[in-house]
C-alpha positions as CSV (number, residue, x, y, z in Angstrom):
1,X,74.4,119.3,146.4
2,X,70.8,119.0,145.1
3,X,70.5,117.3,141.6
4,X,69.4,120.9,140.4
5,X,72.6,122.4,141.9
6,X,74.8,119.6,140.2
7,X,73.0,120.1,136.8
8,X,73.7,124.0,137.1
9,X,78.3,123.1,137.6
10,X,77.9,121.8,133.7
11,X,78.3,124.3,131.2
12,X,75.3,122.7,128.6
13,X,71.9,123.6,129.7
14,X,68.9,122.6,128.8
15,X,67.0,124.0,125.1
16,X,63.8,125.8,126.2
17,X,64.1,129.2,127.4
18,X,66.7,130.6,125.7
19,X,67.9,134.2,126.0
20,X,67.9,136.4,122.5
21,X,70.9,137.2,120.6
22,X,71.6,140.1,122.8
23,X,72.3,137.4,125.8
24,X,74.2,135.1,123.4
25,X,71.5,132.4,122.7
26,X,71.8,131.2,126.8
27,X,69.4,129.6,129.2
28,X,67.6,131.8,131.8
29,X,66.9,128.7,134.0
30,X,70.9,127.8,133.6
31,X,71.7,131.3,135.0
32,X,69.4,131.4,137.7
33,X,71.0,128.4,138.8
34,X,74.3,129.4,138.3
35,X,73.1,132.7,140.8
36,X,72.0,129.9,143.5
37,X,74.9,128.1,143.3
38,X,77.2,131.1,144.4
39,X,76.0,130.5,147.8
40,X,79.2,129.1,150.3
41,X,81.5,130.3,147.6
42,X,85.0,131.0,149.1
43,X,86.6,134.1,147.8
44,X,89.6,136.1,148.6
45,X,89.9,140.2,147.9
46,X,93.3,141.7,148.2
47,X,93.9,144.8,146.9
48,X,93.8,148.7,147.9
49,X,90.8,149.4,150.9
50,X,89.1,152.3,151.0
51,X,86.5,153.9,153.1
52,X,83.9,155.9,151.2
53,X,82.4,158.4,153.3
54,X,79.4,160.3,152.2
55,X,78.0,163.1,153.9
56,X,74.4,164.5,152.7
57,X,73.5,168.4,153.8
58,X,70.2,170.2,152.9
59,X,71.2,173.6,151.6
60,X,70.4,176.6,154.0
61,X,71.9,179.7,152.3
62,X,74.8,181.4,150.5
63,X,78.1,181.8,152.7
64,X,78.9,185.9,153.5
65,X,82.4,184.2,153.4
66,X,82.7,183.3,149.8
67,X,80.2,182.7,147.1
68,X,79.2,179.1,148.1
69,X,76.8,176.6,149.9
70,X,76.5,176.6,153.5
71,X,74.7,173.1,153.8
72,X,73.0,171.9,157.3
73,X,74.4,167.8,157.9
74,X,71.7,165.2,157.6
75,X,74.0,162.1,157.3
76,X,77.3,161.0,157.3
77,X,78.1,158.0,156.7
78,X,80.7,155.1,155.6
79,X,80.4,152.8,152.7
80,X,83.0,149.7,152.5
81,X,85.1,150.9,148.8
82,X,88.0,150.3,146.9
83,X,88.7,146.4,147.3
84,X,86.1,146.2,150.2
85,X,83.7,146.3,147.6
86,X,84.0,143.6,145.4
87,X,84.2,141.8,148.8
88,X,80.5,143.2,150.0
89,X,79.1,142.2,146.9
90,X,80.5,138.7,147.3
91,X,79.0,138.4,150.6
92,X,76.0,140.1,149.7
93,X,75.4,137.2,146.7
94,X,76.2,134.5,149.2
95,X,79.7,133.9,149.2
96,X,82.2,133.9,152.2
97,X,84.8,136.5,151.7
98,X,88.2,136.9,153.4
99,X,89.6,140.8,152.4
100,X,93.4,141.1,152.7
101,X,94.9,144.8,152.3
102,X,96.0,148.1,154.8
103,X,94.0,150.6,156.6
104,X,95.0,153.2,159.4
105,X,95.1,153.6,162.6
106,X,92.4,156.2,162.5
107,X,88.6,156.6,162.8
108,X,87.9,155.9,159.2
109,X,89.8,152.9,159.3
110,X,87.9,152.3,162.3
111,X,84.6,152.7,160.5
112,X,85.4,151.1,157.8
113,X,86.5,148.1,160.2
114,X,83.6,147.5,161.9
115,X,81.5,148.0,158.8
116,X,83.0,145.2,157.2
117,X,82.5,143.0,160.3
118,X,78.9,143.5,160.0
119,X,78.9,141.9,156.6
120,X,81.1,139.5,158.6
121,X,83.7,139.2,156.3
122,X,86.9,137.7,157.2
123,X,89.2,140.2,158.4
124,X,92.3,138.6,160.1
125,X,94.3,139.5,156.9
126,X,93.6,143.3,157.2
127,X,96.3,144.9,158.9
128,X,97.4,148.6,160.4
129,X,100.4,150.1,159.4
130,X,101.6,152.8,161.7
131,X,101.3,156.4,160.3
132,X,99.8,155.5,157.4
133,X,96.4,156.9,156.7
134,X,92.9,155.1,155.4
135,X,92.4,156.0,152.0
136,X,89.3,158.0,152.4
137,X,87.3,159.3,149.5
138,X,84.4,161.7,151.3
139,X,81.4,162.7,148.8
140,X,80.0,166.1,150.1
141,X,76.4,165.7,148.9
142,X,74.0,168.9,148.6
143,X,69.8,168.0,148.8
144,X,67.0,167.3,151.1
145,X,63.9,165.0,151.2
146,X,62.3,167.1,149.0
147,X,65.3,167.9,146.7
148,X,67.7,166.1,144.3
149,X,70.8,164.7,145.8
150,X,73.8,166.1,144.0
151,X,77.8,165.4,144.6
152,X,79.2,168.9,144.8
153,X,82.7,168.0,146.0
154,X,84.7,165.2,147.1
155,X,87.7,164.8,149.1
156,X,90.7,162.5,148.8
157,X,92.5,161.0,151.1
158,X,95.3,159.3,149.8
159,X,98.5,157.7,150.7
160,X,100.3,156.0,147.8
161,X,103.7,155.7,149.4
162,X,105.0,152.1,149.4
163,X,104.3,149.5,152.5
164,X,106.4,148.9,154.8
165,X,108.3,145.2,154.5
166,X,106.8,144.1,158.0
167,X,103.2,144.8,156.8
168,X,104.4,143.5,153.0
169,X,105.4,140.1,155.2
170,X,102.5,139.9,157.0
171,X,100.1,139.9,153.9
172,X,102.4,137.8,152.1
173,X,102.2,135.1,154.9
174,X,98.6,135.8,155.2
175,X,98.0,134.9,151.3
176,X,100.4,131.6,151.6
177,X,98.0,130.4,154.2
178,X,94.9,131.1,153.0
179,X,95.1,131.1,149.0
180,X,95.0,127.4,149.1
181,X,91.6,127.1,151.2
182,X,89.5,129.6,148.9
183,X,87.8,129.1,145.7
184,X,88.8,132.1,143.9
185,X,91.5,135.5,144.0
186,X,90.4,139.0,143.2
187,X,93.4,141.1,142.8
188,X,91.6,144.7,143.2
189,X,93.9,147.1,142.2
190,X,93.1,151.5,142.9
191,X,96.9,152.0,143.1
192,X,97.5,153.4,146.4
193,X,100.5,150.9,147.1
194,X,98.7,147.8,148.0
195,X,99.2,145.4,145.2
196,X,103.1,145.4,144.8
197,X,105.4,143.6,142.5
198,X,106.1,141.4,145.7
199,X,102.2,140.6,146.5
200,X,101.4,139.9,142.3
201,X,104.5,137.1,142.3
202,X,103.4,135.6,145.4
203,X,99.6,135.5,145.1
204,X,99.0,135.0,140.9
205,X,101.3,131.6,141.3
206,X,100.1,130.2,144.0
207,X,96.7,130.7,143.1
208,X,97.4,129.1,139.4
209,X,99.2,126.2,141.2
210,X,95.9,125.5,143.3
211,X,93.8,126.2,140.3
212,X,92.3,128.8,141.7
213,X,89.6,131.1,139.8
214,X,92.1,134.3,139.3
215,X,90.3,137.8,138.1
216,X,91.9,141.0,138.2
217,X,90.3,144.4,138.2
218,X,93.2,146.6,138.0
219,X,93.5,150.4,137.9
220,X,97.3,150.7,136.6
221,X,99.3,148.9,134.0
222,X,97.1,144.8,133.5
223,X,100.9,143.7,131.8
224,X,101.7,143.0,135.6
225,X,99.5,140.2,135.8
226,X,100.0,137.3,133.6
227,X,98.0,134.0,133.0
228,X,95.2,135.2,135.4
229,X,91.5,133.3,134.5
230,X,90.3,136.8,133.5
231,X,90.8,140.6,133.4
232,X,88.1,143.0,134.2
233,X,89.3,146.7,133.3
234,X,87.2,149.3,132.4
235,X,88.0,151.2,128.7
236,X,90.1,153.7,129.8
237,X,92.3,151.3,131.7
238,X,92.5,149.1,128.7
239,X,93.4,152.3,126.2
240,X,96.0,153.4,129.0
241,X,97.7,149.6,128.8
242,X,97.5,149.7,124.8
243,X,98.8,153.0,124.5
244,X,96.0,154.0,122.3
245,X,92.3,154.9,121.8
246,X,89.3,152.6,121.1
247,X,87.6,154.5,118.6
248,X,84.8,152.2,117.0
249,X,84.0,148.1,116.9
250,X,87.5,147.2,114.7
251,X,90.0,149.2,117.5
252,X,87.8,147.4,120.1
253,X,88.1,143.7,118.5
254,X,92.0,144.3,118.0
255,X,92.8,145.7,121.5
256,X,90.5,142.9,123.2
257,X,93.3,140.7,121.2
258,X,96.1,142.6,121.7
259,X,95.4,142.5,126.0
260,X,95.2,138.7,125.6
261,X,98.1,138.1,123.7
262,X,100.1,140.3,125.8
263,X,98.8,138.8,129.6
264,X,97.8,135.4,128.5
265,X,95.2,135.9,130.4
266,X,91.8,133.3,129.6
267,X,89.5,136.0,128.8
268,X,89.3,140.3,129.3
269,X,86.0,141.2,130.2
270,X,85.9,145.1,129.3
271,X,83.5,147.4,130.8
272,X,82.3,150.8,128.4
273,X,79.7,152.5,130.7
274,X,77.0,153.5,128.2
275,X,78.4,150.6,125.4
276,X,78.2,148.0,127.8
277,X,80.7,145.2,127.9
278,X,82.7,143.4,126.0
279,X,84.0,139.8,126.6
280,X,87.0,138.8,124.7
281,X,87.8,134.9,124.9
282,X,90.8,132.7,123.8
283,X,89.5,130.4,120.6
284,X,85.8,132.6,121.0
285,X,84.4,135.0,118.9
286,X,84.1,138.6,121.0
287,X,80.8,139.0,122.9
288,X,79.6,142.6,122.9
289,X,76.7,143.3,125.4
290,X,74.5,146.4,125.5
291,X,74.1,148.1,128.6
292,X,71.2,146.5,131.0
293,X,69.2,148.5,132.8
294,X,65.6,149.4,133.3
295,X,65.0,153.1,135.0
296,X,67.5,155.8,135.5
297,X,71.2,155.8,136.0
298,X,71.2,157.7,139.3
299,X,75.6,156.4,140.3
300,X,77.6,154.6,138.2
301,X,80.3,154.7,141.8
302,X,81.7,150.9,142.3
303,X,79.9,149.5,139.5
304,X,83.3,147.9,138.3
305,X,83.5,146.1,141.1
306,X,80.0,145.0,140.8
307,X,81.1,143.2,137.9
308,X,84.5,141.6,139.3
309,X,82.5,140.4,142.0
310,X,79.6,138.6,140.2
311,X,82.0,137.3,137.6
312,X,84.4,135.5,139.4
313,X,81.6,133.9,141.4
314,X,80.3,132.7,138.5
315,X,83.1,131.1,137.4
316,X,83.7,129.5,140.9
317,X,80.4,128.0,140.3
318,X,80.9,126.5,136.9
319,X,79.6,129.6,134.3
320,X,81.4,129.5,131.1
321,X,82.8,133.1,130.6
322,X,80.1,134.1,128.3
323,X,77.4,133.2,130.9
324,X,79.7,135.0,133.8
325,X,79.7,138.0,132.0
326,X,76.0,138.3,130.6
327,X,75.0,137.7,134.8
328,X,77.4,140.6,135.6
329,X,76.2,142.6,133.1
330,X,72.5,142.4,134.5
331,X,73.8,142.9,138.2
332,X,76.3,146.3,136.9
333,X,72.7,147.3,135.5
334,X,71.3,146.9,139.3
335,X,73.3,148.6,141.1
336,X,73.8,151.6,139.0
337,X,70.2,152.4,139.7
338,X,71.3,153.1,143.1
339,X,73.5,156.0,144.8
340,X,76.7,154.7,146.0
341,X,78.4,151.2,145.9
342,X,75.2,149.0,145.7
343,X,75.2,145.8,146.1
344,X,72.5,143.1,144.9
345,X,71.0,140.0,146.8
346,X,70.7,136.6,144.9
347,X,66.9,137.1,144.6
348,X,67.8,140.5,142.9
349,X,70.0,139.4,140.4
350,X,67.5,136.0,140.0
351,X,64.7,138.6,139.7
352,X,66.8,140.6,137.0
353,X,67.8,137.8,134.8
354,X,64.2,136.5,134.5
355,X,62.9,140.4,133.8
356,X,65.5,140.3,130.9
357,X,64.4,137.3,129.2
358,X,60.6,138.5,129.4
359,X,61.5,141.8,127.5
C-alpha cells in the first residue's frame, strides 16, 4: 500500500480542510482517501435476490377495453435488486463481491444471472431451487423522449415460502467456506425467505469470530441479529422494531438508544428520506445529517442499499462510523438523482465529497 493509502487505514487525519458542522468537523482529503482505499475490498452479500425489471412505453391512446393507457414498448429491461444491489454498488466502488442467495429456474432469474456476471461478481454461492420463482418486481413505466417518465404500475413477483433444507445446506456450506476469506458480511434482508433463523446463527458468528465487518440492512424484525458492527434500517423499519413512532428529535435519540441496547449492535445508522440520516454510536453522541443532494430527486428505488454498500466498505477500509456514514450519505444523495438502482463510481463519490466541502 502507498504511504497515502496507509495514512488513509488511521482514523486521525490531518487539520486543514475540514468539513463544517453539518459533516461533523471531518477531513475531505481523509475521505477521499478512505473512497480510494475501497478498491480490492472483499465483501460478501447474502440476503433475498431480486430482479427488477422495468419496462418504458410511450403512450399511444385510451384503451376501447377499459378506461386506461395503451402504451407502445420502448425498453424492457433488468436491473440487479434486492440483495444484488448492495452487491453492484460494491463492485461498482471497487470492491470484489461474492452474492449468496436463491433465484429461479426461469428467464428472470436468467436475466438477472447473467447481469450480475457482467459486473463479474462472484456467483458460485447463488443457487436454483426447483419450482421456486425469481422475485421479480416489474415497473411499468408510461413516457417518451419528449415526455416525463412516470411509474404507473408495478408488479410483484413474490415467493416467501421457506427454502428447502438442501438449498438451506448448500448456502450454509457456501458461507462456512467463504466467510473467513472476505473482508466484510452484508446481511440484506427484503423477507422473501432468504435470511432464515438457520442462515443468521451460522453466518453473524462466524463472521464475529473472524472479525469480520458485519452490517445488516434488514426489512423485518433487526432483534434477530445481535452484536453485528452496524445496522442500517430505514425509519419505518426502526418504528416497526420499537413498536412505536418517531415523532420529533427526542423519540429519535431514545429509539437510536433503545435499537442499540436491544441488538448490541456497534452503531444503527438510520436512514429518514427527506431528514437524512442519523448515526447512533456506542459511547458517541448521535450524529444527525441533512439530506445531500444537489438537483432533483428523480427515484429514491435502492437508495438503502446505496448506503449499506458504501458504509460497510468504509469500514473495511478503516472509516470510523461517523466518517462511514457522512460518505454514504453523499453517495445516497447521488444515486437518488437517478431513475432506478444507481450506482456511483469512486471518481463520483470523490467528485461529490469535494463538491460538498466547497459549498
Amino acid at each position: 500500500m502507498t504511504a497515502v493509502g496507509t495514512w488513509c487505514s488511521s482514523p486521525v487525519g490531518v487539520a486543514k480542510g475540514l468539513f463544517t458542522a453539518v459533516t461533523n468537523g471531518l477531513d475531505r482529503e481523509r475521505l477521499l482517501c478512505l473512497v480510494r482505499d475501497f478498491a480490492g475490498k472483499r465483501i460478501l452479500v447474502v440476503g433475498d435476490l431480486v430482479a427488477d425489471e422495468y419496462i418504458i412505453g410511450a403512450p399511444l391512446r385510451v384503451s376501447r377495453e377499459a378506461p386506461v393507457l395503451i402504451l407502445g414498448q420502448r425498453a424492457h429491461y433488468t436491473v440487479p435488486g434486492g440483495a444484488t444491489n448492495p452487491g453492484v454498488n460494491a463492485r461498482t466502488l471497487g470492491a470484489e463481491v461474492s452474492i449468496c442467495g436463491v433465484i429461479g429456474d426461469d428467464a428472470s432469474g436468467a436475466r438477472l444471472h447473467q447481469r450480475l456476471a457482467d459486473y463479474h461478481i462472484a456467483l458460485d454461492g447463488v443457487f436454483s431451487e426447483a419450482g421456486r420463482p425469481t422475485t421479480t418486481k416489474s415497473r411499468i413505466f408510461a413516457g417518451d423522449s419528449q415526455l416525463v417518465r412516470q411509474q404507473i404500475v408495478r408488479v410483484d413477483v413474490i415467493d416467501d415460502s421457506e427454502l428447502s433444507d438442501d438449498i438451506k445446506e448448500q448456502m450454509l456450506a457456501y458461507l462456512r467456506a467463504t466467510i473467513p476469506t472476505v473482508d466484510a458480511l452484508i446481511l440484506s434482508d427484503y423477507e422473501t425467505g432468504v435470511i432464515s433463523p438457520e442462515i443468521i446463527e451460522t453466518a453473524i458468528p462466524l463472521a464475529q469470530d473472524a472479525g469480520k465487518v458485519i452490517v445488516v440492512d434488514a426489512h423485518g424484525d433487526l432483534d434477530r441479529f445481535q452484536g453485528v458492527t452496524a445496522l442500517t434500517p430505514n425509519q419505518p423499519e426502526a418504528e416497526a422494531t420499537i413498536g412505536r413512532r418517531i415523532h420529533d428529535r427526542a423519540s429519535l435519540d431514545a429509539a437510536g438508544k433503545e435499537l442499540l441496547e436491544r441488538t448490541n449492535a456497534q452503531g444503527l445508522l438510520l436512514t429518514r428520506g427527506s431528514e437524512g440520516m442519523s448515526l447512533f454510536e456506542r459511547g458517541q453522541a448521535p450524529v444527525h445529517l441533512p439530506v445531500y443532494y444537489h438537483g432533483e430527486v428523480v427515484d429514491p428505488t435502492g437508495a438503502g442499499d446505496t448506503v449499506a454498500a458504501t458504509f460497510t466498505l468504509a469500514l473495511t477500509a478503516g472509516a470510523t462510523q461517523a466518517e462511514a456514514a457522512t460518505l454514504a450519505n453523499v453517495a445516497a444523495g447521488l444515486v437518488i438523482q437517478r431513475l432506478g438502482n444507481a450506482t456511483n463510481t469512486p471518481e463520483e463519490l470523490m467528485a461529490a465529497v469535494r463538491a460538498q466541502m466547497e459549498d
